[in-house]
C-alpha positions, 0 to 999 in steps of 0.5 A: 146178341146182347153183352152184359155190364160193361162189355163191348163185342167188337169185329176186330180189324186184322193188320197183317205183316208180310215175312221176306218170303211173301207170307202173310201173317195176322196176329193180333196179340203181338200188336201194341194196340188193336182196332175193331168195329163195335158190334154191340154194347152192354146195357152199362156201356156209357161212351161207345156206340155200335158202329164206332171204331175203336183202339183197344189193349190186344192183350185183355180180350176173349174171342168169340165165334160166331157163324164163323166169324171172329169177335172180340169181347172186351169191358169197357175200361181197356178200351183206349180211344174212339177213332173218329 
């Protein structure tokens, strides 16, 4: 999969919370920041490199399915910082 422009296909790593009753609950949208495993980058994509780690705005980001498997598709500008 190639993305376009300034797109960044990213696996998103899931922080769960756990209620009082043991139920485990994953929603990334009520979270302040998400983080993801970059996957692919489109051609105009600068700074990020597959295989880096990245915290970005969990509220501007399209969800992808692929093989069952759940991807984000963000641009490159709400990305916030590399983890290193």
């Amino acid at each position: 999969m190639k993305p376009l422009g300034r797109k960044v296909v990213v696996h998103p790593v899931a922080k769960e919370d756990i209620t009082s009753s043991g139920i485990h609950v994953v929603d990334v949208r009520t979270q302040t920041h998400a983080e993801g495993t970059v996957v692919a980058v489109g051609a105009d994509v600068k700074e990020i490199k597959v295989g880096e780690t990245i915290v970005y705005s969990p509220l501007f980001f399209e969800e992808l399915n692929l093989d069952k498997v759940m991807h984000h598709v963000i641009d490159e500008q709400d990305v916030h910082a590399i983890l290193e």
